[in-house]
SERO-4910 file (N, C-alpha, C, O; in steps of 0.05 Angstrom, whole numbers):
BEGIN
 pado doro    nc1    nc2    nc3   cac1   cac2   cac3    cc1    cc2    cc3    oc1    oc2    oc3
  Unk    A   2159   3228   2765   2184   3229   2780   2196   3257   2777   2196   3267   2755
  Unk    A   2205   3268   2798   2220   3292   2796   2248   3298   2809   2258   3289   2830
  Unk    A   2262   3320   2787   2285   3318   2804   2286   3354   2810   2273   3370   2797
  Unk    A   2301   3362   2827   2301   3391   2826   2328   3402   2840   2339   3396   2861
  Unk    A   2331   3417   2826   2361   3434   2834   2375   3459   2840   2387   3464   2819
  Unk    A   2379   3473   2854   2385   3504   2858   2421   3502   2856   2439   3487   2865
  Unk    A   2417   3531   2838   2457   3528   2840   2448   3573   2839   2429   3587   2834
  Unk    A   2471   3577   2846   2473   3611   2847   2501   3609   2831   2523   3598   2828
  Unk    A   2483   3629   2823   2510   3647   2799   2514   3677   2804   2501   3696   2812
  Unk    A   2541   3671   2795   2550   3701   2798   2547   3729   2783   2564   3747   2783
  Unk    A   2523   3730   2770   2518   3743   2753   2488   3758   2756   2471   3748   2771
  Unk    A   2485   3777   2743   2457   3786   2744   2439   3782   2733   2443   3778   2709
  Unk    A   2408   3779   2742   2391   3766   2734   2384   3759   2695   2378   3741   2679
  Unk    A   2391   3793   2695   2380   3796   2659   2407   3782   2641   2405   3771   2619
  Unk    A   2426   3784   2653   2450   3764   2630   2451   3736   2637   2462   3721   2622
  Unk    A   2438   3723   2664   2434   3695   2660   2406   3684   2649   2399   3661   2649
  Unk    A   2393   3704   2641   2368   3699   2635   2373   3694   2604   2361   3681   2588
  Unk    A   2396   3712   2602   2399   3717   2562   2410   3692   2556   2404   3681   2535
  Unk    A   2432   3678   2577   2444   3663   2568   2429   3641   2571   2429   3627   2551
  Unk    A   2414   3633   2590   2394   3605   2585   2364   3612   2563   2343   3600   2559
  Unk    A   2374   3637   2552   2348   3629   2528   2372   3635   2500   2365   3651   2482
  Unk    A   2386   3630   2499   2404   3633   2481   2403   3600   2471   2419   3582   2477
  Unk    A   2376   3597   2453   2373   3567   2443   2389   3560   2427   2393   3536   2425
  Unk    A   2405   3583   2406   2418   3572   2381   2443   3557   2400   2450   3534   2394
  Unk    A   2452   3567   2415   2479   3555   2424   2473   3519   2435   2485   3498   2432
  Unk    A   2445   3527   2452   2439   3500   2451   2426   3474   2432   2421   3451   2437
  Unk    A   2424   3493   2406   2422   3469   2383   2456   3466   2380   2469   3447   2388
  Unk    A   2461   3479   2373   2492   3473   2368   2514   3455   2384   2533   3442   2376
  Unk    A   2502   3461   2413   2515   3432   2424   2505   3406   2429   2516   3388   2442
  Unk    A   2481   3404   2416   2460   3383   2418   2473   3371   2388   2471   3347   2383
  Unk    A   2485   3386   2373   2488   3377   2346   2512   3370   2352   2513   3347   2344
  Unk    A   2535   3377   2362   2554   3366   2368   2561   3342   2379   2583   3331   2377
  Unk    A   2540   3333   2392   2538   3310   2414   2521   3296   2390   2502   3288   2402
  Unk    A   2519   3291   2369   2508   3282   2350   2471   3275   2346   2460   3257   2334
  Unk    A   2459   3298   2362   2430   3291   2357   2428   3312   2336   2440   3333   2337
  Unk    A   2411   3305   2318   2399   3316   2298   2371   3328   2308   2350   3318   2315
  Unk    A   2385   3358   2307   2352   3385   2310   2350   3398   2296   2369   3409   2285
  Unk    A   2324   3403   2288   2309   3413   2275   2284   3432   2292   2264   3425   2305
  Unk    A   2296   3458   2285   2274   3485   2300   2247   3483   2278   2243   3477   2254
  Unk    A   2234   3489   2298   2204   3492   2284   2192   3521   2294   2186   3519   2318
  Unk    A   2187   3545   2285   2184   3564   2295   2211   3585   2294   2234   3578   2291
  Unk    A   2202   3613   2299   2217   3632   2289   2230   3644   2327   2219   3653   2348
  Unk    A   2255   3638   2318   2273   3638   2346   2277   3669   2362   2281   3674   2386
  Unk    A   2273   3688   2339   2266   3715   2342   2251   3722   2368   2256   3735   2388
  Unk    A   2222   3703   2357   2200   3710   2386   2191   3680   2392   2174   3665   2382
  Unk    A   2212   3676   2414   2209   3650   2424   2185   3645   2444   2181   3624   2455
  Unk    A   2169   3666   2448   2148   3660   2468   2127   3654   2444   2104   3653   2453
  Unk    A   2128   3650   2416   2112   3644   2405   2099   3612   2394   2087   3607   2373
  Unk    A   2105   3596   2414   2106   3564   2400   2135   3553   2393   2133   3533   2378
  Unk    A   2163   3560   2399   2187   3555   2383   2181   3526   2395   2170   3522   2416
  Unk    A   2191   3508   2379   2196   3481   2389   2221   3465   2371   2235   3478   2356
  Unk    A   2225   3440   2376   2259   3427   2362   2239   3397   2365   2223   3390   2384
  Unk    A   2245   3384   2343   2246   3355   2341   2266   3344   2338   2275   3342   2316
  Unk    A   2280   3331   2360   2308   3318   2366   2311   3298   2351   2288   3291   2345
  Unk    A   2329   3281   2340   2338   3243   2331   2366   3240   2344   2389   3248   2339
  Unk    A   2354   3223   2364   2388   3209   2371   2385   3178   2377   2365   3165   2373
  Unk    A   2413   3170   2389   2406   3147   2396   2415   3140   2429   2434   3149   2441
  Unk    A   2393   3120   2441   2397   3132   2465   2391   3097   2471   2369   3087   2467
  Unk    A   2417   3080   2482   2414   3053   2493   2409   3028   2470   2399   3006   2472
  Unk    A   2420   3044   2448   2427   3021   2427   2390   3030   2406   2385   3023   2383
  Unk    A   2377   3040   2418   2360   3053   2395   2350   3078   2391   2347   3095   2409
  Unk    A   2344   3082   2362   2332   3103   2348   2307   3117   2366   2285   3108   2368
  Unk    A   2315   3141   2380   2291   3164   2391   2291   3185   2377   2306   3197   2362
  Unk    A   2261   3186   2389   2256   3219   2375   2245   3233   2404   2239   3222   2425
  Unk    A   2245   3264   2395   2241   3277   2423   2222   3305   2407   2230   3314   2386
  Unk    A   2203   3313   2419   2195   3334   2409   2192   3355   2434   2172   3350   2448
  Unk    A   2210   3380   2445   2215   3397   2458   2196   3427   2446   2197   3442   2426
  Unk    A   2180   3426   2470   2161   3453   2464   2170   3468   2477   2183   3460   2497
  Unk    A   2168   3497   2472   2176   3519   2498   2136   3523   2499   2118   3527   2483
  Unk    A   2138   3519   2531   2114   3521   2531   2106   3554   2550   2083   3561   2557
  Unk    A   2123   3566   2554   2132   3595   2574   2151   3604   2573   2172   3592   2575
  Unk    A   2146   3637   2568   2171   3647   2563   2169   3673   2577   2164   3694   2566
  Unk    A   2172   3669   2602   2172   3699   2621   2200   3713   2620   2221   3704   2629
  Unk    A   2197   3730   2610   2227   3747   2604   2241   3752   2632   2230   3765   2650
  Unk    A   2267   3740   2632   2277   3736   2664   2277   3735   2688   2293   3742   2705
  Unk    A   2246   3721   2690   2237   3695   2706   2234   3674   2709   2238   3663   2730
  Unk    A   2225   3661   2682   2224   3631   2682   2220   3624   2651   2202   3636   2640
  Unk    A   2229   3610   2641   2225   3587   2617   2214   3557   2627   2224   3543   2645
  Unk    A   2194   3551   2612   2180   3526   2617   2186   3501   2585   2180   3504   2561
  Unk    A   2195   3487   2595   2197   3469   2567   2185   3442   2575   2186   3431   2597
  Unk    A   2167   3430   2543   2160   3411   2546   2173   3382   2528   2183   3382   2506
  Unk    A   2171   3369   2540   2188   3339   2526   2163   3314   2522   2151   3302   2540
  Unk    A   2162   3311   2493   2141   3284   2485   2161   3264   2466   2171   3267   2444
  Unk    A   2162   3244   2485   2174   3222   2471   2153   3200   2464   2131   3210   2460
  Unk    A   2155   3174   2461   2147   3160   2451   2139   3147   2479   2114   3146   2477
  Unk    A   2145   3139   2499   2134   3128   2526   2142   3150   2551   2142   3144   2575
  Unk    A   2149   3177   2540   2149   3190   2570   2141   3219   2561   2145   3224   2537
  Unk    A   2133   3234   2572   2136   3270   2567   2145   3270   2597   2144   3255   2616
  Unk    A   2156   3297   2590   2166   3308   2620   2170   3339   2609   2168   3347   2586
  Unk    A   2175   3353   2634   2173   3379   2637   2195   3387   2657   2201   3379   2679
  Unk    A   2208   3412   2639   2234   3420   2651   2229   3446   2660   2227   3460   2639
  Unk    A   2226   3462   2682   2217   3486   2687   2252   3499   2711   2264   3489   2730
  Unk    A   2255   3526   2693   2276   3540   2703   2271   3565   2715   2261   3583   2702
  Unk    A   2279   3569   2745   2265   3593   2754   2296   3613   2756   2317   3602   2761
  Unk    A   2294   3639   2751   2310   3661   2762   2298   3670   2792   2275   3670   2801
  Unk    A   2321   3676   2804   2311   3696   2827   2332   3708   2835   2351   3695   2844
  Unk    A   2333   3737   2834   2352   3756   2847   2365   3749   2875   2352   3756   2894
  Unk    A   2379   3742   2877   2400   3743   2909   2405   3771   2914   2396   3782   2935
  Unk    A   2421   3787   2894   2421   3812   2895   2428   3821   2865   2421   3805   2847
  Unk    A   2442   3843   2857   2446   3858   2831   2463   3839   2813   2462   3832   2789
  Unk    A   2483   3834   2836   2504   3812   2826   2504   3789   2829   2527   3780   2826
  Unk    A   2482   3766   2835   2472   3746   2836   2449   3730   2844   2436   3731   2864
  Unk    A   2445   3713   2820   2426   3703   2814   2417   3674   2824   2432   3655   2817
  Unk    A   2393   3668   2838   2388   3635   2845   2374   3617   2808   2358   3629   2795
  Unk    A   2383   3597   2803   2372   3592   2786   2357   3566   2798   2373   3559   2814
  Unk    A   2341   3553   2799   2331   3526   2809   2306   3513   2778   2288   3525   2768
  Unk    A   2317   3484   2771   2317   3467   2754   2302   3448   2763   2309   3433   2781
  Unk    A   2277   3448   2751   2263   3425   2753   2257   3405   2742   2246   3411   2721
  Unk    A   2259   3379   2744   2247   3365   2715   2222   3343   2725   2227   3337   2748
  Unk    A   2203   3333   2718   2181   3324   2721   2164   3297   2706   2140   3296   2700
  Unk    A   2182   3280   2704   2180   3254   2682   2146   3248   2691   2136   3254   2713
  Unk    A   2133   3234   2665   2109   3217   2670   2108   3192   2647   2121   3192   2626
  Unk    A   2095   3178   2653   2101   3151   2632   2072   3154   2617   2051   3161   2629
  Unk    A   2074   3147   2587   2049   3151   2572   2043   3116   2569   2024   3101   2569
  Unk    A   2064   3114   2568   2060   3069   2562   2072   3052   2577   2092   3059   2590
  Unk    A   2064   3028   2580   2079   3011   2593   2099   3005   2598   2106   2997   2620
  Unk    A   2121   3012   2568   2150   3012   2577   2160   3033   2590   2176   3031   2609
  Unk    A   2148   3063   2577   2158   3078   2594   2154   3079   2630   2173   3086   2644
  Unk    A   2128   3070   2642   2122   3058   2661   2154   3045   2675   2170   3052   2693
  Unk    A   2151   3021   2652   2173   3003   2674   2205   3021   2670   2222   3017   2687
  Unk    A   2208   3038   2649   2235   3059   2659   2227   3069   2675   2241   3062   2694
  Unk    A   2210   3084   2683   2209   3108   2703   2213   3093   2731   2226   3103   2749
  Unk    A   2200   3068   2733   2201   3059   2756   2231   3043   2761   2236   3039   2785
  Unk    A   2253   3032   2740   2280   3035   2752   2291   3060   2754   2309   3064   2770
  Unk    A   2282   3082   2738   2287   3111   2760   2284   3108   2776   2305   3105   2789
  Unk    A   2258   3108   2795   2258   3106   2817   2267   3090   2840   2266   3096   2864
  Unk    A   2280   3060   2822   2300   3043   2842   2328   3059   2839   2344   3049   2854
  Unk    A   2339   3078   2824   2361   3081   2827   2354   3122   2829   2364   3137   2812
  Unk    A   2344   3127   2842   2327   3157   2854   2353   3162   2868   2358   3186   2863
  Unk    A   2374   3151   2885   2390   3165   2894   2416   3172   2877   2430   3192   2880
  Unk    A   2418   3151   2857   2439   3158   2853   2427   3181   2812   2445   3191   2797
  Unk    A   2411   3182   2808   2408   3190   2794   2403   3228   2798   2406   3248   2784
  Unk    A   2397   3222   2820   2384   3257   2835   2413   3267   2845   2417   3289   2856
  Unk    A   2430   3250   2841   2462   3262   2844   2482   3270   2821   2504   3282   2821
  Unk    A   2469   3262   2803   2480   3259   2779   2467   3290   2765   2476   3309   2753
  Unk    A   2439   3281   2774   2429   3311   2760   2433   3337   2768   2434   3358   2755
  Unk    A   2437   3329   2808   2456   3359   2822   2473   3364   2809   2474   3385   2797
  Unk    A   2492   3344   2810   2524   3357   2791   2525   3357   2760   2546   3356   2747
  Unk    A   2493   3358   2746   2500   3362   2719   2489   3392   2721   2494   3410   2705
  Unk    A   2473   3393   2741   2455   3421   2738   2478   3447   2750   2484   3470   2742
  Unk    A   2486   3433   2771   2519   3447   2782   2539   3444   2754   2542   3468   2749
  Unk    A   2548   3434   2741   2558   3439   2718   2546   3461   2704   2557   3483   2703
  Unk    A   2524   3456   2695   2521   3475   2680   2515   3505   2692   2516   3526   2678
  Unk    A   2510   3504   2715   2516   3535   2723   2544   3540   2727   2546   3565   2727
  Unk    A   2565   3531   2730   2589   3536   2737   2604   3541   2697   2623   3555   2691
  Unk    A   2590   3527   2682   2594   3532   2657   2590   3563   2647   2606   3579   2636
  Unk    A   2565   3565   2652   2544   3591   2652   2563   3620   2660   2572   3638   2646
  Unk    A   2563   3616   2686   2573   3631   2704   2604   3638   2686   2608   3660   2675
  Unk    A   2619   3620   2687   2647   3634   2666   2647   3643   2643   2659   3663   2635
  Unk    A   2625   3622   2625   2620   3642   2608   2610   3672   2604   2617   3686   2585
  Unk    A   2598   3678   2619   2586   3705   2630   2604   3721   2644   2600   3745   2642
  Unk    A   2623   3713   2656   2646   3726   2670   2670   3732   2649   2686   3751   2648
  Unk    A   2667   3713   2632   2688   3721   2614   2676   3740   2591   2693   3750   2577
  Unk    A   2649   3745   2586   2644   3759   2563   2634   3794   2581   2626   3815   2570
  Unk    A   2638   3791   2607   2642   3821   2627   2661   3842   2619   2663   3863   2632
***
C-alpha cells in the first residue's frame, strides 16, 4: 500500500536537506512521545548503516520497530527502511529545487505485509485508503509547515 505527498517549502534545497537529516532531533521527539530509541551506528556518517530500534505501544500492545537508513544522497533523497513484526515498509523523501529559495519535498511511504495479521491490517488500510491518505497529506503538510518556520526562524 502506498501513500505519497508533495508540500514546498520556503527554503533552499541544502538547509531543508540539513534539517530532515538532522536525526538527533528526531530521536528526541520520538522520545518525547514516549517510544524508547536506541541508535545503532555512528550518526556522524549516516550513509554508513545508521539505524534505531524503536519500543512503543501502539493499540493496547508492546511493538518493536527496526528503522534502517537504507540511502543517503546528500540533498536529494534519504531512503528509510521499517521491519516490524507483520509489516516492513519504506519511507523515501525526495528534494527538488523550485528555485534558490524553494524547495519541492515529496514523501513516500510503501507498506507490505510479511504475515497474516499484518495482511489483514494492511487490508483495513485499504478499506479506509481515503480517509487515511488525508491524514497523511496533512501530517506530511504539517510537517513541512513545521520545517519551513523552523528554518525561517533560524535565517
Amino acid at each position: 500500500m502506498d501513500f505519497t505527498s508533495k508540500e514546498d517549502i520556503d527554503s533552499p534545497i541544502a538547509d531543508v536537506f540539513e534539517a530532515l537529516s538532522d536525526f538527533e532531533s528526531f530521536e528526541r521527539s520520538a522520545i518525547r512521545r514516549g517510544i524508547d530509541v536506541q541508535r545503532i551506528g555512528d550518526i556522524s556518517t549516516p550513509e554508513n548503516g545508521l539505524a534505531w530500534d524503536a519500543k512503543f505501544s501502539f493499540r493496547g500492545k508492546a511493538r518493536e520497530l527496526r528503522i534502517t537508513l537504507k540511502s543517503y544522497d546528500p540533498v536529494t533523497r534519504i531512503l528509510l527502511s521499517g521491519d516490524s513484526s507483520g509489516l516492513n515498509g519504506e519511507t523515501e523523501i525526495e528534494l527538488m529545487a523550485l528555485s534558490p529559495r524553494r524547495t519541492r519535498v515529496t514523501i513516500s511511504l510503501n507498506l507490505t505485509a510479511k504475515t497474516l495479521s499484518g495482511r489483514l491490517l494492511l487490508q483495513s488500510f485499504k478499506l479506509a485508503r481515503g480517509s487515511l491518505n488525508k491524514k497523511f497529506k496533512a501530517r506530511a503538510a504539517d510537517f513541512a509547515r513545521l520545517t519551513e518556520e523552523r528554518l525561517n526562524r533560524t535565517a
